[in-house]
C-alpha positions in Angstrom: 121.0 180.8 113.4 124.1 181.0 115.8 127.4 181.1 114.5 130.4 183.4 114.9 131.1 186.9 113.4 134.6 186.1 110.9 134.0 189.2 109.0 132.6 192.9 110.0 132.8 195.7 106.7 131.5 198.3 109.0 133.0 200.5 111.9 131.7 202.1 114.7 129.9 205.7 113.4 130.4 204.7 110.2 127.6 206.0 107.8 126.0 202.4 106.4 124.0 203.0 102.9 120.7 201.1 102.0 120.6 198.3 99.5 118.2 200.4 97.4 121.4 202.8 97.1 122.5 200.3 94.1 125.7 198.8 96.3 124.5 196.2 98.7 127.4 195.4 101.0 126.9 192.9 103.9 127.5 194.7 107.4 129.3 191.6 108.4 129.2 187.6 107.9 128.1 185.1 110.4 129.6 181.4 109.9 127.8 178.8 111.1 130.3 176.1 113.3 127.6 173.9 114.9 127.3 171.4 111.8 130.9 171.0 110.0 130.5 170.6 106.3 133.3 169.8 104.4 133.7 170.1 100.2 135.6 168.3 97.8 136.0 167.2 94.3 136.7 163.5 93.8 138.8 162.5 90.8 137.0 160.5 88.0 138.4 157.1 88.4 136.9 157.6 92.1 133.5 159.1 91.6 132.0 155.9 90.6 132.4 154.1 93.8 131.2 156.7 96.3 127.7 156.8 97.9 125.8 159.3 100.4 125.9 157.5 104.0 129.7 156.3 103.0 131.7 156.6 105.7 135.0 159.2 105.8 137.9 160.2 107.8 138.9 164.1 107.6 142.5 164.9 108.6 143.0 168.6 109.5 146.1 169.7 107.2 149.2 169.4 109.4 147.6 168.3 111.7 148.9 165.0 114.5 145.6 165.4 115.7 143.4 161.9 115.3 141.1 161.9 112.1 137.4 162.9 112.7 134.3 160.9 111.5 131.9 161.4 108.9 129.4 160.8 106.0 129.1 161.5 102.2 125.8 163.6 103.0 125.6 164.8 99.1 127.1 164.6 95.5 127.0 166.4 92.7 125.9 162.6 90.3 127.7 164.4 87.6 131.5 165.3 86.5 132.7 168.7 85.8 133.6 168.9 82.4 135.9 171.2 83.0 138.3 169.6 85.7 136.5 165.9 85.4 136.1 165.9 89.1 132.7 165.2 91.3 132.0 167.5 94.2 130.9 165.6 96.9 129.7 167.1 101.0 130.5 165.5 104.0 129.2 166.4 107.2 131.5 165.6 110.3 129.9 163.0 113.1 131.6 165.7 116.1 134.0 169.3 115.9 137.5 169.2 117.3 138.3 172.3 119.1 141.6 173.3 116.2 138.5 172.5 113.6 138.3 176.4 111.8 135.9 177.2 109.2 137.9 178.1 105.9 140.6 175.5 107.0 142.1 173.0 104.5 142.5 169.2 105.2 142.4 165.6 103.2 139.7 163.1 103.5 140.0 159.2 103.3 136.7 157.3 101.7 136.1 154.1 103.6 134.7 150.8 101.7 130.9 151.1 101.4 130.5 149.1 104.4 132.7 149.9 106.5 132.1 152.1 109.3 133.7 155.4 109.9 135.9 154.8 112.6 139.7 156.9 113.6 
């Protein structure tokens, strides 16, 4: 799939060992940036009132820029036991050019019926 080169673990001339050599490296890593997928863990007091197609607003941290539409595409239906938190994925309606794999921002849950709107 097409997607952008963040990380190469090899240089030019540089000897690259099989996999059957018992230490498997990846050459390099390919993110893909053509659907934005963002992951996070919802508190337990909220977990109960979220559901796949909700709408969601993602703010890029720092960020003036206007919040970007999406959907609750997937959730875990369960809590951690460890942090009592449900992860949920949402998938971003459109990129924004400052929009980075890696990067860190907040998300608002709209009402159930509500659409997702900035």
């Amino acid at each position: 799939y097409e997607g952008i080169i963040v990380r190469r673990r090899g240089d030019t001339g540089a000897f690259v060992q099989s996999a059957a050599s018992g230490k498997p490296e990846p050459l390099f890593t390919v993110a893909r940036v053509d659907k934005l997928r963002i992951v996070s863990d919802l508190p337990e007091a909220e977990a109960g009132f979220v559901m796949v197609g909700q709408g969601v607003l993602f703010q890029i941290g720092g960020s003036r820029a206007q919040p970007l539409p999406g959907k609750v595409a997937r959730l875990a239906g369960a809590l951690d036991a460890a942090t009592r938190t449900m992860r949920i994925e949402v998938e971003l309606d459109k990129s924004s050019p400052g929009l980075r794999p890696g990067m860190f921002g907040s998300i608002s849950i709209l009402e159930a019926n509500s659409p997702a709107k900035p």
